[in-house]
N, C-alpha and C positions, 0 to 999 in steps of 0.2 A: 504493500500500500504506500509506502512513505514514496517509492520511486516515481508512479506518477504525479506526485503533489510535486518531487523536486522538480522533472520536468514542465510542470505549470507555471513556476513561478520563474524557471529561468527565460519560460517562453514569454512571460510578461515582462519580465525585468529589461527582455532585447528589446518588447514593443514599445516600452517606454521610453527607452536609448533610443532607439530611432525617430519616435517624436520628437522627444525634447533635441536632436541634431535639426530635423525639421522646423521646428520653432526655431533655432538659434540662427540657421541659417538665414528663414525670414526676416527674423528682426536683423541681421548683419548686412541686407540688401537694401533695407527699410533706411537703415541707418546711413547706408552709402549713398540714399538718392536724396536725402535730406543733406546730408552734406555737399552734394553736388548742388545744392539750390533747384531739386527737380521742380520741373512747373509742372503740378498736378494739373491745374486746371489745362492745359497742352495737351496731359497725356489722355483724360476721359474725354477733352475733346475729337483725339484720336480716334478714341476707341470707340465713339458714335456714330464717328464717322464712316464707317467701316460699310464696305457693301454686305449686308449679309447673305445675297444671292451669291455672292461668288464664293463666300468662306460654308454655304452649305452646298453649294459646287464641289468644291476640294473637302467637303467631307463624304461625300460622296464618291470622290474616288478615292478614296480610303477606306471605305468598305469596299471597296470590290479589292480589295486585297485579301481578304477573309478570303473568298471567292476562289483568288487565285493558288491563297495557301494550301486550301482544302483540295483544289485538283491537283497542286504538286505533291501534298500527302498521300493522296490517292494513289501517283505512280510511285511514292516508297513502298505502297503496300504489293505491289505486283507481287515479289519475288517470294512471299508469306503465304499469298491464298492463293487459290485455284481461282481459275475467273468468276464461276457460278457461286462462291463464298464471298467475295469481294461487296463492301455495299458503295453504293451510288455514292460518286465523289459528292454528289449535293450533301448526303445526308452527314457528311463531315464539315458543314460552315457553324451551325452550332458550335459542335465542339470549340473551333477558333475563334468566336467571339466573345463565346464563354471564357474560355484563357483568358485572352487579352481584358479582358474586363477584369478577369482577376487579378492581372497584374499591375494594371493600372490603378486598382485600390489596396492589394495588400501587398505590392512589390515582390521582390525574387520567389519569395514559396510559391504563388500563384502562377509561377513557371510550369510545375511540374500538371495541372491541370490539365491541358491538353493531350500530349500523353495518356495521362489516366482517361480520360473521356472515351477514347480514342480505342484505348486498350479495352475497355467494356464495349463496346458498340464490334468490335471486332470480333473480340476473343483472343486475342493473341496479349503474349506476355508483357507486364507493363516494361519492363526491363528492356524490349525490343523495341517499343513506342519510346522511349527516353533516347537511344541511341538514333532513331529518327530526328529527334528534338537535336540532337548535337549535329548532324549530316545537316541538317536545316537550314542552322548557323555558319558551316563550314559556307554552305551556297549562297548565303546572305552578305558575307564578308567577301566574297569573289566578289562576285555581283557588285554592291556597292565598292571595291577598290577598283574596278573597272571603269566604272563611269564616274568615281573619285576623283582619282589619278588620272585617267584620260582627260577629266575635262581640263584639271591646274594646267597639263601638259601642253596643249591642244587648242584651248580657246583663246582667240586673240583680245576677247574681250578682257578679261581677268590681266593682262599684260600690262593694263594703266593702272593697277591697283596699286596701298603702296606695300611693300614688302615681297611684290611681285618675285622676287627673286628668290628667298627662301619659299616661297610657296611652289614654287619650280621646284627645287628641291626636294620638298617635301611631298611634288608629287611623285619626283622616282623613287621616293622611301616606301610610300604607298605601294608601287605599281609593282617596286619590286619585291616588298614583303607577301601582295595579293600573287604572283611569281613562283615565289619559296613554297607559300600553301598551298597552289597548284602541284608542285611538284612533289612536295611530301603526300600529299595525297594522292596520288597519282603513286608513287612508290609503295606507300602502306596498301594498297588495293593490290598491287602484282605483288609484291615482296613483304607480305606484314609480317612474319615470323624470325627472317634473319633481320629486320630494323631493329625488334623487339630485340630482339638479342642482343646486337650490336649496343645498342642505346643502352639499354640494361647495365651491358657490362662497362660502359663507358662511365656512365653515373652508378653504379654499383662500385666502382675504384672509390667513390669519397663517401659513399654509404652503400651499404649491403640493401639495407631495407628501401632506401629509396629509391634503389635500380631497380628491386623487386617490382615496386609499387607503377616505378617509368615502364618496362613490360608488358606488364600485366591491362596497363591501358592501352598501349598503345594495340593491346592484341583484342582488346574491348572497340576499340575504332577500327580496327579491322573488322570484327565481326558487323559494326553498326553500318560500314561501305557498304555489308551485300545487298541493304536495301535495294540499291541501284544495279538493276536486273541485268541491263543490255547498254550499250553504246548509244542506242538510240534513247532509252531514257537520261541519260547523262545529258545530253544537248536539250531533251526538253527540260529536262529541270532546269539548267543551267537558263535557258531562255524564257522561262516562265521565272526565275528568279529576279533577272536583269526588266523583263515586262514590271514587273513589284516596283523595283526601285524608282523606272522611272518614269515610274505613277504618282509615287510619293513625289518626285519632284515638280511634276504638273500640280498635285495638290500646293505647292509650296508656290507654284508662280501664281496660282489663282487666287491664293490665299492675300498675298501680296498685291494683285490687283487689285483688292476688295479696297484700300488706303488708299489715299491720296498723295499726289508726286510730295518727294519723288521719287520713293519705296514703289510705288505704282508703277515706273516705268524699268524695275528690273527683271530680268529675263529669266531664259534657261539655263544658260550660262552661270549666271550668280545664282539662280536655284540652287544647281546641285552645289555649287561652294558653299552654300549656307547651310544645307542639308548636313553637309559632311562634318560640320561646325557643332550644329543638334543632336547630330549621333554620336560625338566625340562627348557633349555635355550630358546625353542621356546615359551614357553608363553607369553615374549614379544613382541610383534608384531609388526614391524615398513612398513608399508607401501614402497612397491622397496628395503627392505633391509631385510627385515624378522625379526628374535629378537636375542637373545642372542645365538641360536643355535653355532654359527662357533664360538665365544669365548669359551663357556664352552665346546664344542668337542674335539677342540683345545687344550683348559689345563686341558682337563680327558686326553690325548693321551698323552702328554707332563710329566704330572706329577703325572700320576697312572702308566700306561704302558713305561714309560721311551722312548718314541718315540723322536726323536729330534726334537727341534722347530720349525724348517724351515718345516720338511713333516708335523709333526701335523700342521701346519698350512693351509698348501695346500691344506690337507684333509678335516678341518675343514670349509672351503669356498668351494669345491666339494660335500660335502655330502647335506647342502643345496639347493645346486642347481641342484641335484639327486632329491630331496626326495621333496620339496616344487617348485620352479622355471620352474624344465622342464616341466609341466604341461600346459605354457603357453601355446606353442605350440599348441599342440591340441584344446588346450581352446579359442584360439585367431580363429583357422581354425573353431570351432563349432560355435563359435559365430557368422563369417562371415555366414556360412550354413544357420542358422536359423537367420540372420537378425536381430543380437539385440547389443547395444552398452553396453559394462560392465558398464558405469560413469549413461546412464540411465536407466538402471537394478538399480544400486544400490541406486540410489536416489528413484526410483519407490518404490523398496523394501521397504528404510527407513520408506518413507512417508504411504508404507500400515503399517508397525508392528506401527508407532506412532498411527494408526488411529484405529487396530483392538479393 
């Protein structure tokens, strides 16, 4: 008995850390635009001004990202079922909205959701649906260093920017890290058991247990490759990937025309640069508040593009809630449909991947 109580309270004592980070943060941002002398009144003039025809435009094509994850799940599932076992790629948008909704309110646990949804509607081990989850991201991180990197490289637009030059830079760092993962993946798929080894014994020279441990995954990523059946599913995923992203970045221009110049008159071009800005600040993830997104949006708009701080600001707290947030919605209606509560979905979840 005492062992589930200690797990409660450590589990509150994290949720409490993590708010009180989220509070503090607020207040430090709050603090920083007071000290900048922000003009409130500027910035809710901004945010009135805003088309809302175009920002429920681009939330609209952000659901069909649901859309497109569930058919790319669908071709993970080939190499699992028989065709006549297989269910309707439809019947997996549920599931993804469901996720994303829980992540977007209760952060990283509300990861493993999907998966699990996934893995009940199928049948198949949740253990195999989690290793989808990580193949996913493998294609999500191509994808976006592709059209990353290509654009810093490539657009003549971004050339008058200032810092223009380390952003050059910084796109062969991208192009050629998106590169390396290519090819390690690409290696782990032909040759996963002597990498495993190799790697193993190379980090095994400064720890025993932690080569073990280097191994032992990298022979778990192998197993999670065979999702991807045939040659010809690899190019669609890959291009049902690359469709995703840049979706998200027509959401990001439309979102942007919704304001008035001269945020209004930026493009494709400085889409995906901003994009690549929001994905860098969405890493950290705060449970009801999301991560760094809308600071760093905010001061790329601010202090690359010469936007003024009050609209970069507005923007920086709508695009968020474009691209992460409006999800709920749907996600909240699906989860009524099918009868299930996100807090235990996600506790469900936890408790399978501890146990797999």
């Amino acid at each position: 008995m005492p062992e589930p109580t200690t797990q409660s309270n450590t589990s509150n004592v994290r949720r409490f850390a993590v708010w009180g980070i989220a509070l503090l943060v607020v207040a430090l941002v709050a603090w920083k635009l007071h000290a900048s002398h922000f003009d409130w009144a500027a910035f809710w003039q901004a945010c009135r001004s805003a088309d809302l025809r175009l920002v429920a435009l681009a939330i609209l094509i952000i659901y069909t990202n649901a859309i497109v994850r569930a058919l790319r799940w669908s071709i993970f599932l080939k190499p699992a079922l028989p065709r006549e076992q297989r269910p309707p790629w439809t019947s997996l948008i549920g599931s993804q909205f469901i996720g994303f909704t829980a992540l977007a309110i209760l952060g990283r646990i509300g990861e493993l959701i999907r998966p699990y949804l996934v893995s009940k509607r199928t049948g198949l081990p949740f253990s195999s649906q989690v290793a989808v989850v990580a193949i996913e991201r493998i294609f999500d991180l191509a994808a976006f260093g592709i059209l990353f990197s290509g654009n810093l490289l490539l657009s003549p637009e971004l050339m008058t920017l200032p810092y223009h030059q380390r952003f050059h830079l910084f796109g062969y760092a991208i192009g050629g890290a998106t590169l390396f993962l290519c090819a390690f993946v690409f290696t782990v798929r032909v040759a996963g058991e002597p990498v495993a080894r190799v790697l193993g014994t190379v980090v095994g020279k400064f720890s025993q247990s932690a080569g073990k441990r280097v191994a032992a995954a990298i022979l778990q990523f192998r197993g999670g490759l065979n999702t991807i059946g045939s040659a010809t599913d690899f190019f669609l995923i890959l291009a049902l990937s690359l469709l995703m992203w840049i979706s998200i970045a027509f959401a990001y221009i439309f979102t942007m025309r919704a304001f008035p110049p001269p945020i209004h008159y930026l493009g494709i071009h400085q889409s995906l640069f901003l994009m690549g800005f929001s994905v860098i600040g969405g890493l950290v993830q705060l449970p009801g508040v999301g991560g760094g997104a809308q600071i760093v949006t905010a001061g790329a708009l601010h202090t690359i593009f010469g936007i003024p701080l009050e609209l970069a600001t507005s923007v920086g707290i709508i695009l968020p809630i474009v691209t992460t947030f409006s999800v709920i919605l749907p996600g909240l209606i699906y989860a009524r449909v099918e009868g299930v509560s996100l807090r235990n979905l996600a506790r469900t979840s936890e408790d399978a991947a501890a146990t797999k």
